[in-house]
C-alpha positions as CSV (number, residue, x, y, z in Angstrom):
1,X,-13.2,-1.2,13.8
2,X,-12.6,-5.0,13.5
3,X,-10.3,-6.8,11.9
4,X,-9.8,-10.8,10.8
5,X,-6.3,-10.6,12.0
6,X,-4.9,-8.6,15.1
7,X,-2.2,-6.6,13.9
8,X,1.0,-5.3,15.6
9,X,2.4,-3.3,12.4
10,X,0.4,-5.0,9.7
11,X,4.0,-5.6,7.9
12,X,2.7,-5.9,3.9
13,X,2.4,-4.4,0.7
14,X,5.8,-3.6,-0.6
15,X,4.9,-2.0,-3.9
16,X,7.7,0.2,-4.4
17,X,10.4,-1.9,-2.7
18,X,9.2,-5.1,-4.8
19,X,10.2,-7.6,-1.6
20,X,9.5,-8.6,1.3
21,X,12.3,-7.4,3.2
22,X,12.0,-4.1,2.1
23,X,9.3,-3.6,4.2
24,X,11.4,-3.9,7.5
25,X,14.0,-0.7,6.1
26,X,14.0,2.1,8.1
27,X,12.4,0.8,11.3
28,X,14.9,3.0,13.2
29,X,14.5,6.1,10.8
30,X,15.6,9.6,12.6
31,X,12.9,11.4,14.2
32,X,12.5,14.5,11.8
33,X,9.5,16.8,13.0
34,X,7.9,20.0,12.4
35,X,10.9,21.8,13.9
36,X,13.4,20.5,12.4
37,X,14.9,19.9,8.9
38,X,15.8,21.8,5.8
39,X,15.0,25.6,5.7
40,X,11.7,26.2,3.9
41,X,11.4,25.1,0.4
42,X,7.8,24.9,-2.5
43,X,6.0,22.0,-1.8
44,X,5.9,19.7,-4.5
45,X,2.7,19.5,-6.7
46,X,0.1,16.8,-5.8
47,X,0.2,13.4,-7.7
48,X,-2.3,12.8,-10.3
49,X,-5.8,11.1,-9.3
50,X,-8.3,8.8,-11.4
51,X,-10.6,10.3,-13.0
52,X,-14.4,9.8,-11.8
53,X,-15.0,7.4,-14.4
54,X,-12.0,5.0,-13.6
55,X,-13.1,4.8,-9.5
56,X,-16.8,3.9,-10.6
57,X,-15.3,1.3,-13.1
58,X,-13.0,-0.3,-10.4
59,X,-15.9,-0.5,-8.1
60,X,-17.7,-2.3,-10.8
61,X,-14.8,-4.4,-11.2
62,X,-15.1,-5.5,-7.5
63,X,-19.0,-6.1,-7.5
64,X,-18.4,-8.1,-10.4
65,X,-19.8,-11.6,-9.5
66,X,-16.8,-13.5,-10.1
67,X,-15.1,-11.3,-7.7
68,X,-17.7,-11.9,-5.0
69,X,-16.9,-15.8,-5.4
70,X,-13.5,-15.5,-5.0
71,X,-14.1,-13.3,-1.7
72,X,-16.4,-15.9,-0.3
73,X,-13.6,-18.6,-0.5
74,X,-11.3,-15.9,1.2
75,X,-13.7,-15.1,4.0
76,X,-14.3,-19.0,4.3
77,X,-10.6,-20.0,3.9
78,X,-9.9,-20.1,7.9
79,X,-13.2,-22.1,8.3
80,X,-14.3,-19.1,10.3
81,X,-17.7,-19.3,7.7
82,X,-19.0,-21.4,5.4
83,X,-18.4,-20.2,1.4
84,X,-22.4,-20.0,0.9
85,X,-22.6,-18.4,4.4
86,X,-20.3,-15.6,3.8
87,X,-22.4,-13.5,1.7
88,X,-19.3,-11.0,0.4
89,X,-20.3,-7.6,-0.4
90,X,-18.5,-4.3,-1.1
91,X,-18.9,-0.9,0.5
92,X,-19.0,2.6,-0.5
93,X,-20.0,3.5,-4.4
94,X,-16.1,4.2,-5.3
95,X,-12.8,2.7,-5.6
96,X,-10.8,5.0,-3.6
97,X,-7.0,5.7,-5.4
98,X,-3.8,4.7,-2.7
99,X,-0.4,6.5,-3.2
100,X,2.7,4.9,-2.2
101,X,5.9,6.7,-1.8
102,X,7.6,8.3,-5.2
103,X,10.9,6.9,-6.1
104,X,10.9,10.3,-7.8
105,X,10.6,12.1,-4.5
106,X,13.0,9.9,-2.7
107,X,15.5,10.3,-5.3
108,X,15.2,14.2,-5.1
109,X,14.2,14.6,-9.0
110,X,13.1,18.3,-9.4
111,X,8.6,19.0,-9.0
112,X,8.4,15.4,-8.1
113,X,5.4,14.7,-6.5
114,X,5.6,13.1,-2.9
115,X,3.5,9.8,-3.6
116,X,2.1,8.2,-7.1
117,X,-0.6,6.5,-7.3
118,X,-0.1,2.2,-7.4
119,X,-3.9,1.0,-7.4
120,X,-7.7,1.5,-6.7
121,X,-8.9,0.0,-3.3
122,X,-12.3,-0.7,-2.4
123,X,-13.1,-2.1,1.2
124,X,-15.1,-5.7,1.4
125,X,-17.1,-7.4,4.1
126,X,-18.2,-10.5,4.8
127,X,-22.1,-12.1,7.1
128,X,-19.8,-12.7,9.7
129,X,-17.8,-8.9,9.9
130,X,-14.4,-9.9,8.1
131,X,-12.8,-7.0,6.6
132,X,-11.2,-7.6,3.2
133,X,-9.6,-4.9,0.9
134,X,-9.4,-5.4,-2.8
135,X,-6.6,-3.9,-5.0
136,X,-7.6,-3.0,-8.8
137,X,-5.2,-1.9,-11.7
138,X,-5.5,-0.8,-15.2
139,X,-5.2,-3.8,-17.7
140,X,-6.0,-4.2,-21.3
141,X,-8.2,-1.0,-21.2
142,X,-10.4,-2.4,-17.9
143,X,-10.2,-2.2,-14.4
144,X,-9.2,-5.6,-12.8
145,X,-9.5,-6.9,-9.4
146,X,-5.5,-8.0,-8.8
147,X,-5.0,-8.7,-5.4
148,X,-7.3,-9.1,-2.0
149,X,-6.0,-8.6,1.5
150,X,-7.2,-9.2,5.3
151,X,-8.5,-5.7,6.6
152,X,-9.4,-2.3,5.4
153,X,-6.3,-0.2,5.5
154,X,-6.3,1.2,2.4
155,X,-9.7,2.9,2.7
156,X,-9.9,3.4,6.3
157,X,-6.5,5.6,6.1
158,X,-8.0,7.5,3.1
159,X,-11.2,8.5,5.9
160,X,-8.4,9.2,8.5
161,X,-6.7,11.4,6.3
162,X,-9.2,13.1,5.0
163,X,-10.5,13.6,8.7
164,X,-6.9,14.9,9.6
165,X,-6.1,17.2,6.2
166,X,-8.9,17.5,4.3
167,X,-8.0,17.8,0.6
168,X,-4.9,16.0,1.2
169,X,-3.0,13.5,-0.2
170,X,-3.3,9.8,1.6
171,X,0.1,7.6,0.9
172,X,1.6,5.0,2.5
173,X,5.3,4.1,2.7
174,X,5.4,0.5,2.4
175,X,9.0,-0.1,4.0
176,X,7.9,0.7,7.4
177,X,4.5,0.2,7.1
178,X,3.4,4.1,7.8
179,X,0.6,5.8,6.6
180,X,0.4,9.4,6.4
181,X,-1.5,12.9,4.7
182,X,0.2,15.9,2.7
183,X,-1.0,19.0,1.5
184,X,1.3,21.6,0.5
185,X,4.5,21.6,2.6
186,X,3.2,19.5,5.7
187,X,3.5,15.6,6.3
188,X,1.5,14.7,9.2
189,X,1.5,11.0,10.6
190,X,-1.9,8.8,10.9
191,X,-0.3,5.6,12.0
192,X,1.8,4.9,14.9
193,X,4.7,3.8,12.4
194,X,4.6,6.9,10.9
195,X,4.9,9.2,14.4
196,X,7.7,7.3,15.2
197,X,9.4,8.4,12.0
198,X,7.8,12.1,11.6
199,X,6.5,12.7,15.2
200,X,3.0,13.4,16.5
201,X,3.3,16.8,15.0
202,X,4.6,15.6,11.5
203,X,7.1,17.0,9.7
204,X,7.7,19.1,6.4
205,X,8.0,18.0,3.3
206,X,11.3,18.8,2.5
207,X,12.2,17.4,6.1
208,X,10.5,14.1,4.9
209,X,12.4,14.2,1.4
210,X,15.8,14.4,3.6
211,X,14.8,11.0,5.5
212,X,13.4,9.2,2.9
213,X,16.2,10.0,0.6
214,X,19.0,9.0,3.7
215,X,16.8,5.7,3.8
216,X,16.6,4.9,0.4
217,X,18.2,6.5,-2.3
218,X,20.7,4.5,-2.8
219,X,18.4,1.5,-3.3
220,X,16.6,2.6,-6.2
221,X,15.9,1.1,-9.5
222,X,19.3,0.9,-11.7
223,X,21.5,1.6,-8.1
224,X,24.3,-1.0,-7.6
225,X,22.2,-2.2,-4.4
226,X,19.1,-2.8,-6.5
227,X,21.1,-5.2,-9.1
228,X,23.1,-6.8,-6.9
229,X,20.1,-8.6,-5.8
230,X,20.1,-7.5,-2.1
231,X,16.9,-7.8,-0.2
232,X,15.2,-4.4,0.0
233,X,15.5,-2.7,-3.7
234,X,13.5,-0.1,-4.5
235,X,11.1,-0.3,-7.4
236,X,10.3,-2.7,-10.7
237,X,14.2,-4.2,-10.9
238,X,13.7,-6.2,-7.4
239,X,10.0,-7.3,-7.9
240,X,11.1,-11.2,-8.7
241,X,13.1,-11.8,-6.0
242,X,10.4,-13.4,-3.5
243,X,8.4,-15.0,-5.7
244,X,11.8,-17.1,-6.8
245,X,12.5,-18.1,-3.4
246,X,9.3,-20.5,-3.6
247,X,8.0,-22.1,-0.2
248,X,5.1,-21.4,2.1
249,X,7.9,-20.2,4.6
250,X,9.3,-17.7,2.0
251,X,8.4,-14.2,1.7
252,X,5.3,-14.6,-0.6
253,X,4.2,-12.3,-3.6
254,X,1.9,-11.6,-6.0
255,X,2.2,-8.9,-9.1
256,X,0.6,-7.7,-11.8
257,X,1.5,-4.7,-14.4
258,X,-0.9,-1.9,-14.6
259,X,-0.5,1.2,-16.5
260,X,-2.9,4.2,-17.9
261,X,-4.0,7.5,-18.2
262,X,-5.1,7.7,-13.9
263,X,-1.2,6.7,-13.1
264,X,-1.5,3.4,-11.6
265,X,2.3,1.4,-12.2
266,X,3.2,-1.8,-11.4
267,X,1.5,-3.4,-8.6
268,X,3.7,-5.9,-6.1
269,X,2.6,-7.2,-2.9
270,X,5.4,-8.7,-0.3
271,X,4.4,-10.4,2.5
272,X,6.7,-10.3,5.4
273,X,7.2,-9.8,9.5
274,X,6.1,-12.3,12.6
275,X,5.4,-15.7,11.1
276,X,4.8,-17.5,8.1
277,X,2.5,-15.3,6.0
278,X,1.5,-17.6,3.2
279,X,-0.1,-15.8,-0.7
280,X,-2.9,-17.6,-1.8
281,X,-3.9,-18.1,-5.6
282,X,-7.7,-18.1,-5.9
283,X,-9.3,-17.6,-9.3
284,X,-6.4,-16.1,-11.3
285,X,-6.3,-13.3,-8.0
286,X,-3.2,-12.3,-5.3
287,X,-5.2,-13.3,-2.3
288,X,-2.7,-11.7,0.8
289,X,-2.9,-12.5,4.6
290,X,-1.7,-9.6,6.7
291,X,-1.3,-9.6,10.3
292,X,-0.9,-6.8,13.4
293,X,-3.1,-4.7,14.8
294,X,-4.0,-1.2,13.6
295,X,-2.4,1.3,16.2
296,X,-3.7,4.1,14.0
């Protein structure tokens, strides 16, 4: 599968860490597998999904034609193609929902669910084969187009996963980049981020609860890390920081709030790892360059 940009960990999309930083936590997280961990405990109930209605609506959203003219600049941005030339169209018939890691579940907070869900994601392409990923949320009643990133991550993970654990739960944890699928007890890896943190054989979920919680619980929301103002907060209270810092060299962000009846929170991209990565405004839209290479 191509890519605009090679990628060597594809370092973005720090939702629930809120900056840039965040996403380079944990690189050296314990190796917790199948075999080892806490004894046996319930798995936690699945997160919530959209409703039929709000995936059809968020595909809409990016068919919409003033979508399709900001994805022509984005395609043409690099010079790569012409605007008119790039002839931006979206696959699939759906928005498909992405889960990011539960500060709930990290924290430890009883029936939590593992993941919750942060947007809709449906997977773009332009005449010449870029691969662009657009990132809708819940506002005013509608589904909006919010942010656009280089490659297909988001749905080509939710095909992995599917592949891998069918009738499981795709999420991502955005501080080291990994991508995995749940179902019941079991956390199995579809990145190579996410075997080095689980193993090739993947973990359990209580196993998983253990590492996330060593790696981050004491840098959610309301912790003393979080307001002192440290790099690598977890959550909603740390979500400015990047986007003060100012600068084309600066760890770059774009936000916006989203909240309704399918679950979707606040949305937050950081941009961080191996050079300048630079967020570009087009059209009122979080247009994000990612780089790496999918290993996955």
């Amino acid at each position: 599968m191509t890519r605009h940009d090679t990628r060597t960990g594809h370092v973005l999309k720090a939702t629930l860490a809120g900056t840039a930083a965040a996403l380079l936590l944990g690189l050296a997280a314990p190796h917790a597998t199948a075999d080892s961990g806490p004894a046996a405990q319930p798995a936690p109930p699945a997160p919530g999904a959209p409703s039929e209605a709000s995936r059809d609506a968020a595909h809409e959203a990016a068919e919409a034609p003033k979508t399709l003219d900001t994805l022509a600049r984005f395609f043409a941005r690099e010079g790569a193609v012409t605007k008119g030339a790039a002839d931006p169209r979206v696959q699939g018939d759906k928005a498909v929902p992405v889960y990011y890691l539960s500060p709930d579940f990290v924290a430890g907070k009883k029936k939590a669910p593992i993941a919750r869900m942060e947007f809709l994601a449906s997977k773009a392409v332009s005449a010449d084969g870029q691969e662009a990923s657009l990132w809708s949320v819940r506002q005013g009643g509608s589904w909006e187009i919010v942010n656009i990133a280089t490659g297909d991550d988001e749905t080509h993970y939710a095909r992995v996963g599917a592949d891998k654990l069918p009738g499981g739960t795709v999420f991502h944890e955005p501080q080291i980049n990994a991508w995995y699928v749940t179902k019941g007890a079991r956390v199995l890896p579809l990145d190579e981020e996410a075997r080095r943190a689980v193993g090739a054989r993947g973990t359990t979920t209580a196993a998983y609860q253990e590492r996330v919680h060593k790696e981050y619980g004491d840098k959610l929301p309301g912790s003393a890390y979080a307001k002192s103002g440290q790099a690598g907060g977890f959550g909603p209270d740390s979500a400015d920081a990047p986007a003060k810092a100012g600068g084309a060299q600066a760890k770059a962000e774009g936000t916006a709030s989203a909240a309704g009846s399918d679950g979707a929170v606040a949305v937050a991209s950081s941009v961080a790892g191996a050079g300048a990565l630079v967020a570009l405004a087009l059209s009122g839209v979080a247009v994000v360059r990612r780089r790496g290479r999918r290993l996955g």
